[in-house]
C-alpha positions in Angstrom: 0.0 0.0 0.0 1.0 3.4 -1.2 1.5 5.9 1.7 0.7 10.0 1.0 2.0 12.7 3.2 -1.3 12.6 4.7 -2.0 9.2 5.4 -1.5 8.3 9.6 1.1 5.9 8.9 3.3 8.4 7.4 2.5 11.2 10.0 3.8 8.9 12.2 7.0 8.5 10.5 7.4 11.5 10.1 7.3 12.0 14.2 9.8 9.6 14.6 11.9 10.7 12.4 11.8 14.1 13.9 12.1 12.7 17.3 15.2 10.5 16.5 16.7 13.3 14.2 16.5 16.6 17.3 17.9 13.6 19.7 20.5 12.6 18.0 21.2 16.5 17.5 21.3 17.1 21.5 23.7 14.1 22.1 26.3 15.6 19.5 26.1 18.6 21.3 24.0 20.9 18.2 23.0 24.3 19.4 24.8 24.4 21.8 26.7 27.4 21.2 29.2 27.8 18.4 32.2 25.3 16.7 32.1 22.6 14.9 30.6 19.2 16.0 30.3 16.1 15.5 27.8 14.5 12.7 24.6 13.4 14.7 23.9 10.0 15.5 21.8 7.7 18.1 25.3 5.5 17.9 28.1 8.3 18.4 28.8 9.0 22.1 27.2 12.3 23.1 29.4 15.3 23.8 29.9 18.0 26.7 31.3 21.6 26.2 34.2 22.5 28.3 37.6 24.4 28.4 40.2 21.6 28.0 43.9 22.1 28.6 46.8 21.0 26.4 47.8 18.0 27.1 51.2 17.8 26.9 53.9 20.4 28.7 52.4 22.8 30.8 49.3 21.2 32.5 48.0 25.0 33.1 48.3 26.0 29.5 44.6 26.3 27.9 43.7 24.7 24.9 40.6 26.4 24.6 40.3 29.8 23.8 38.8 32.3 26.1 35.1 33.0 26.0 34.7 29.5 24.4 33.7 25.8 25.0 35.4 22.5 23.5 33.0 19.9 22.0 34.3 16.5 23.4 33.2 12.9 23.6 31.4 12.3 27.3 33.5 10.2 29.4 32.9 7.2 30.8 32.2 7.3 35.0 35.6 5.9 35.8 37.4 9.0 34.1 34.8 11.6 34.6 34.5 11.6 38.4 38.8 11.8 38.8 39.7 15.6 39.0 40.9 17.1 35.6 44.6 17.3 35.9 44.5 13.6 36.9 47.4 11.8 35.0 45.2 8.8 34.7 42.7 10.8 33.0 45.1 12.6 30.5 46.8 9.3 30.0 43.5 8.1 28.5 42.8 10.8 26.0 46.8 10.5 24.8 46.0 6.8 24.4 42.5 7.5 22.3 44.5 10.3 20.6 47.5 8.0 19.5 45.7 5.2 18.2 42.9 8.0 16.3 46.3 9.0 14.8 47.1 5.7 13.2 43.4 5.0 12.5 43.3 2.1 14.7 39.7 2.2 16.9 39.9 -2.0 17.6 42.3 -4.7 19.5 42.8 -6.3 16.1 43.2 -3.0 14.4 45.7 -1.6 17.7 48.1 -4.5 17.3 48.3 -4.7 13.5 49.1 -1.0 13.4 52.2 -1.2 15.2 53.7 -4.1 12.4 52.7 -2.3 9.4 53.6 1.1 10.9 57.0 0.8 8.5 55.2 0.7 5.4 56.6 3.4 3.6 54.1 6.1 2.6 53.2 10.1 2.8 52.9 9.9 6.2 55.5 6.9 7.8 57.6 9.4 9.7 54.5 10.3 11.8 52.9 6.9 11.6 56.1 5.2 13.2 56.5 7.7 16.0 53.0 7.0 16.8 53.2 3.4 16.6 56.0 3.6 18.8 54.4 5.0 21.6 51.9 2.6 21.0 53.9 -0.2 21.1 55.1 1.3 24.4 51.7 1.5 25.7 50.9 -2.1 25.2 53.9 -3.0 26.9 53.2 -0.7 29.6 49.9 -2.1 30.6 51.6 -6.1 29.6 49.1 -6.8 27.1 51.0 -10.0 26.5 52.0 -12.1 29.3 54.4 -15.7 28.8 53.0 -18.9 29.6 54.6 -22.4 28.6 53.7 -23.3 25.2 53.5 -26.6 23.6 56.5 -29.2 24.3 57.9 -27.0 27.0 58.1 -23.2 24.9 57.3 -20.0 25.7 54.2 -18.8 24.3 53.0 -15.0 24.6 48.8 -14.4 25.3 46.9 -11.8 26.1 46.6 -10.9 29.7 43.2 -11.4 31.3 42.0 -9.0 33.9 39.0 -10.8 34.4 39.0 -14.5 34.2 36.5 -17.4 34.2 35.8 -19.4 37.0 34.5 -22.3 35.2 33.6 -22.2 31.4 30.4 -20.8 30.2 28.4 -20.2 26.8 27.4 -17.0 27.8 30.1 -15.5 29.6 33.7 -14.1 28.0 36.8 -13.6 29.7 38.1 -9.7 29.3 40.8 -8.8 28.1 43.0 -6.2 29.2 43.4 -4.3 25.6 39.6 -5.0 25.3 38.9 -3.3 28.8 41.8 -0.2 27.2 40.2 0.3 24.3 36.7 -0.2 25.8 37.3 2.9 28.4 39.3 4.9 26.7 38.7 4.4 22.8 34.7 3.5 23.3 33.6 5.9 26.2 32.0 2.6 28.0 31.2 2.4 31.6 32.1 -0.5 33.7 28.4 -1.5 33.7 27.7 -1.7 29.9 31.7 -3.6 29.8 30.7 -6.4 32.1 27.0 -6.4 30.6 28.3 -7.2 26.4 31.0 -9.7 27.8 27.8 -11.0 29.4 28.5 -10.8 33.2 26.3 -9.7 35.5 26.8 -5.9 37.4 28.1 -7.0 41.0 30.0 -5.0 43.2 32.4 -7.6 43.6 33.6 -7.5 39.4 32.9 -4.0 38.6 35.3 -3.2 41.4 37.9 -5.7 40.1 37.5 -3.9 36.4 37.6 -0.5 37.6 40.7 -0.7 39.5 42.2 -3.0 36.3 41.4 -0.1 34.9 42.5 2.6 36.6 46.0 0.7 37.3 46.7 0.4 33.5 45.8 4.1 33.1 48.1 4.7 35.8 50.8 2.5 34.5 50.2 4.5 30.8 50.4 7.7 32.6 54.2 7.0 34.0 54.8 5.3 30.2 54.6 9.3 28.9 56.4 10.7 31.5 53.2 12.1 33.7 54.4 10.0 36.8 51.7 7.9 38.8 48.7 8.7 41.0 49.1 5.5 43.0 52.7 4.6 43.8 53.5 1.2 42.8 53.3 -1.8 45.4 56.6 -2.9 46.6 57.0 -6.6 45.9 
C-alpha cells in the first residue's frame, strides 16, 4: 500500500523521524553554542562543552580559547568523576588520541598498526613515532604475558583482567586491551563492559574492572612521562 503525506502511517513517520533526528542533535552537542561538532547519530557517544587544557607540557596552558567551550566525547564514569589534571585521566585521551592518529579504533586493528607502521608512505615518519608510543603502551599495561607453550616453549597471550571461574556459553573472559580500548577508545562504563561480555553488574567484578582499569591508566600515565597517581606496590 502506497502511503501519501497525509495518510496516519506516514505522520507517524514522520514524528519519529523528527524525534530520533532533534535527539541525536542534543547528544552531539548541536545548538549548543558555536564550533564545529560532530555528525549526529543515536550510535556516536554524546558530547559536553568544556575548556580543556593541552595536554602535553604545561598542564595549566589552555587549549581552549577564552570565551569559548570545547565539544568533546562524554566520558565514561571511571574518568569523569577523577579531577581534571588527573594523569590517569590525560593518559586516557593521549591513548585514544594516538591510536585515532594511526586510525586504529579495535584490538585487532591496535596491534596490527604497530607491524605495518613501517610501510613506507606520505605519512610513515609520523605513523612510526606514533606506533612507537603505541607499542610502548601495550607493553606498559603487559598486554602480553608468557606462559609455557607446547612441548615446554614459551608462548605470549593476552593478559586477562577478568578471568573465568569455570567455562560458560554465555560468559567471556576480558581482556586487558579490550577493557583499554573499551574505556578509553569507546567511552563505556564498567556496567555496559561487564554487561556485552555477558557478566552480571556486582559489586564484587565492577570493582575488580575498575581498579584494572585505573591501574593500567596509571601505568600508561608513567609510560609518557606524567608519573603515577598510586605509587607502585613494593613486591
Amino acid at each position: 500500500m502506497q502511503t501519501t503525506p497525509h495518510h496516519p502511517r506516514a505522520l507517524i513517520e514522520g514524528i519519529n523521524i523528527a524525534i530520533i533526528a532533534r535527539r541525536a542533535a542534543r547528544r552531539a552537542g548541536v545548538g549548543q553554542g558555536d564550533g564545529a561538532r560532530p555528525v549526529p547519530g543515536l550510535a556516536a557517544r554524546p558530547v559536553v562543552l568544556s575548556e580543556i587544557a593541552a595536554e602535553t607540557g604545561r598542564f595549566d596552558e589552555p587549549a581552549t580559547p577564552p570565551g569559548y567551550r570545547t565539544a568533546r566525547r562524554r566520558e565514561p564514569m571511571l574518568l569523569a568523576r577523577l579531577p581534571e589534571k588527573d594523569t590517569r585521566r590525560i593518559a586516557a585521551r593521549i591513548f585514544a588520541d594516538t591510536c585515532e592518529k594511526i586510525g586504529a579504533s579495535s584490538c585487532a586493528a591496535i596491534e596490527g598498526s604497530i607491524s605495518s607502521a613501517g610501510i613506507p608512505d606520505g605519512g610513515a615518519t609520523t605513523k612510526i613515532k606514533h606506533a612507537q608510543r603505541l607499542a610502548a603502551s601495550l607493553k606498559a599495561i603487559r598486554h602480553l604475558v608468557r606462559t609455557e607453550g607446547e612441548k615446554g616453549g614459551i608462548a605470549w597471550r593476552p593478559r586477562v583482567v577478568l578471568p573465568l571461574g569455570r567455562p560458560s556459553p554465555k560468559r567471556h573472559e576480558i581482556k586487558a586491551l579490550d577493557l583499554l580500548v573499551a574505556v578509553a577508545i569507546e567511552g563505556r562504563d564498567i556496567a555496559e563492559i561487564l554487561r556485552r561480555a555477558g557478566w552480571s553488574k556486582q559489586a564484587h567484578t565492577t570493582r575488580l574492572l575498575g581498579a584494572a582499569a585505573l591501574l593500567m591508566l596509571d601505568d600508561l600515565a608513567e609510560c609518557y612521562g606524567l608519573g603515577r597517581m598510586v605509587p607502585r606496590e613494593s613486591s
